[in-house]
N, C-alpha and C positions, 0 to 999 in steps of 0.2 A: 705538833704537826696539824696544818688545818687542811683537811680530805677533801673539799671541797669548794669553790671560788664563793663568796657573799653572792653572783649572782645566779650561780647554778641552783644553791641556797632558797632563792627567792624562787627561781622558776621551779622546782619541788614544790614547795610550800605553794604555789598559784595554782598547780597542775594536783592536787591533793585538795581534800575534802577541806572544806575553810574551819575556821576553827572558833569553838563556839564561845560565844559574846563574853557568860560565866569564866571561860577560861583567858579570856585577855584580860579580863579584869584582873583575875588571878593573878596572871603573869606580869600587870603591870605594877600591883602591890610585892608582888614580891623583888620586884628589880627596885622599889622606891627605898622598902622597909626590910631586906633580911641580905645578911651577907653573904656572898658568892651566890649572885645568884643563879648563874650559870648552871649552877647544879638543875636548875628546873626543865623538866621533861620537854616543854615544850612544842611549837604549833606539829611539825611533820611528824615527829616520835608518835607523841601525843595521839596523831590520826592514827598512827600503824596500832600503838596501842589497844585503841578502841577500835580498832576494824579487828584487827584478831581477836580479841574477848568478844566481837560482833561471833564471830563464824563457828569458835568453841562453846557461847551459850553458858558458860559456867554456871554451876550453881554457888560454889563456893570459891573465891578468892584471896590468897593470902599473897599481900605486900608487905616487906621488908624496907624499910624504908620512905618514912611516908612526906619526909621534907615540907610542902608546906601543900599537898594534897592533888595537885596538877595530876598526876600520873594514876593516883587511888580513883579523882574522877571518867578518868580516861575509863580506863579498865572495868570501872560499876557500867559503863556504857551498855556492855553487852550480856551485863545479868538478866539470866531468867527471873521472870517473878517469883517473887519470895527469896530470891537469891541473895547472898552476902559477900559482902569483903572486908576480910581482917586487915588492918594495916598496923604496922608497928615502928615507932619513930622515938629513938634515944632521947632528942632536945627535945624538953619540956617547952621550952620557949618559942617554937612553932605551934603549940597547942591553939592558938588564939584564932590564929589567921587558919587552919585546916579548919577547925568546928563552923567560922564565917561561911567559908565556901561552902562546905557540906549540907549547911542549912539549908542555906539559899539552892542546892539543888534538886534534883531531882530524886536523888538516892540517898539523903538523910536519915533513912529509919533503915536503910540497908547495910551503909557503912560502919565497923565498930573500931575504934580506934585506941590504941596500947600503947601505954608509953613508959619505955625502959627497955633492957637490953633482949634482943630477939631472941637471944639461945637459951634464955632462962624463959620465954614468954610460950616459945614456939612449941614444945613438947607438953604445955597444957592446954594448949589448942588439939579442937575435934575434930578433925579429919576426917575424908583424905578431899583433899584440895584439888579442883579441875583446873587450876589455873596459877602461876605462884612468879611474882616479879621479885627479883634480890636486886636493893640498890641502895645498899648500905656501906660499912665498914670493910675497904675492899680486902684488908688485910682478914677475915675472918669469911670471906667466901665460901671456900671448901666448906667450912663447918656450918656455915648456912644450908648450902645443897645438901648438907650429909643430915641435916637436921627435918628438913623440907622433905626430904624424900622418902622419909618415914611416914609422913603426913600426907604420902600422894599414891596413886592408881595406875593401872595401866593405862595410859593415855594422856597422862597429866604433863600440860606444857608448863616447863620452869626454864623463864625470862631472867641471864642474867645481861644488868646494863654494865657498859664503860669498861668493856673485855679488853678494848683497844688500847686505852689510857693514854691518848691525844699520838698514840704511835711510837709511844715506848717498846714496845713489844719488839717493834721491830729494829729497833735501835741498840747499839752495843751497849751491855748492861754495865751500869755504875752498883760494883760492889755494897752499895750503900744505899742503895735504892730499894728496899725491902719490900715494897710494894708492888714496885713491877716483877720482882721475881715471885711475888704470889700470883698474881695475875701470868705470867708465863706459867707457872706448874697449875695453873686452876685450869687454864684455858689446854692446856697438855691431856689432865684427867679427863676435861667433858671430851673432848674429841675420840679418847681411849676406853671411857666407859661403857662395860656391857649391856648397863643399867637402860644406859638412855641412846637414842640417837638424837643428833647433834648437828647442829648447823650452825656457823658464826657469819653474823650479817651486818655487813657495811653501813649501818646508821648509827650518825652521830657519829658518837665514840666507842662503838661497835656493843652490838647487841645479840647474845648466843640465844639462841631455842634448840632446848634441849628436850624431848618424847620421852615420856618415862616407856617401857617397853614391857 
């Protein structure tokens, strides 16, 4: 299901903050050299991204998911000084291209980067986290949140992406499709939990903010 017409698309992205030079370059390496790359956060996310970690000020960051860095840059945007961001990314084989970008930014001595599986990495991390994006393995969500949320505060916004899953959710489910039926019962709990309050929002391929409380 595509939400939106290519030029609606364009006029968002025109009518939004432009997007910085570091990050097309980004975006254009990784659409040359890594597969799917569609996975990448990209120009309008990308702004929302960084204007939210703009307005929250994090001191600390934890991303789930670091694919080849686009979104971990996003996000350092709006660190306070001395602030950080953890990211943690399975494929070794994006190491390369995430350490390039990172260098070359501005938040190099801020970002610490993990590699290997979150829910073994995530519980030796020091918390509690002001800030927290899940956009990894969709089939272990729940257990991301349920992981993170140990790691967070009252007031800690946790970002998860691709709630929608191109409009599956709202589609009669294929018994077999195991992935949308987690994302249905994921996207069930946040809206039910007492924990957090809860908003699921129309970018992209939908994007929940959930308030820890």
């Amino acid at each position: 299901m595509h939400f939106l017409s290519d030029t609606l698309e364009t006029y968002i992205e025109q009518h939004s903050d432009a997007e910085p030079i570091l990050l097309q370059e980004l975006s254009r390496e990784t659409h040359v050299k890594v597969i799917q790359p569609r996975m990448i956060t990209g120009h309008f996310q990308g702004r929302f991204l960084s204007l939210l970690s703009k307005i929250i000020a994090p001191k600390k960051i934890l991303e789930i998911g670091t694919y080849t860095g686009y979104s971990a840059l996003c996000l350092a945007e709006g660190l306070i000084e001395n602030g950080t961001l953890e990211t943690i990314e399975v494929n070794p084989e994006l190491a390369a291209i995430q350490k390039k970008y990172f260098d070359k930014s501005d938040y190099s001595t801020q970002i610490k980067t993990y590699i290997g599986d979150a829910l073994d990495i995530i519980p030796t991390l020091e918390g509690p986290f002001d800030l927290v994006f899940i956009d990894a393995e969709k089939k272990q969500y729940d257990a991301y949140f349920e992981a993170v949320i140990k790691k967070s505060k009252s007031g800690t916004v946790i970002l998860s992406d691709n709630v929608l899953w191109t409009g599956k959710v709202v589609e009669p489910l294929d018994p077999k499709d195991k992935t949308t039926k987690v994302l249905l019962d994921y996207n069930k709990k946040l809206a039910e939990d007492p924990r957090v309050q809860t908003s699921l929002l129309p970018i992209r391929d939908g994007l929940t903010m959930s308030r820890v409380i």
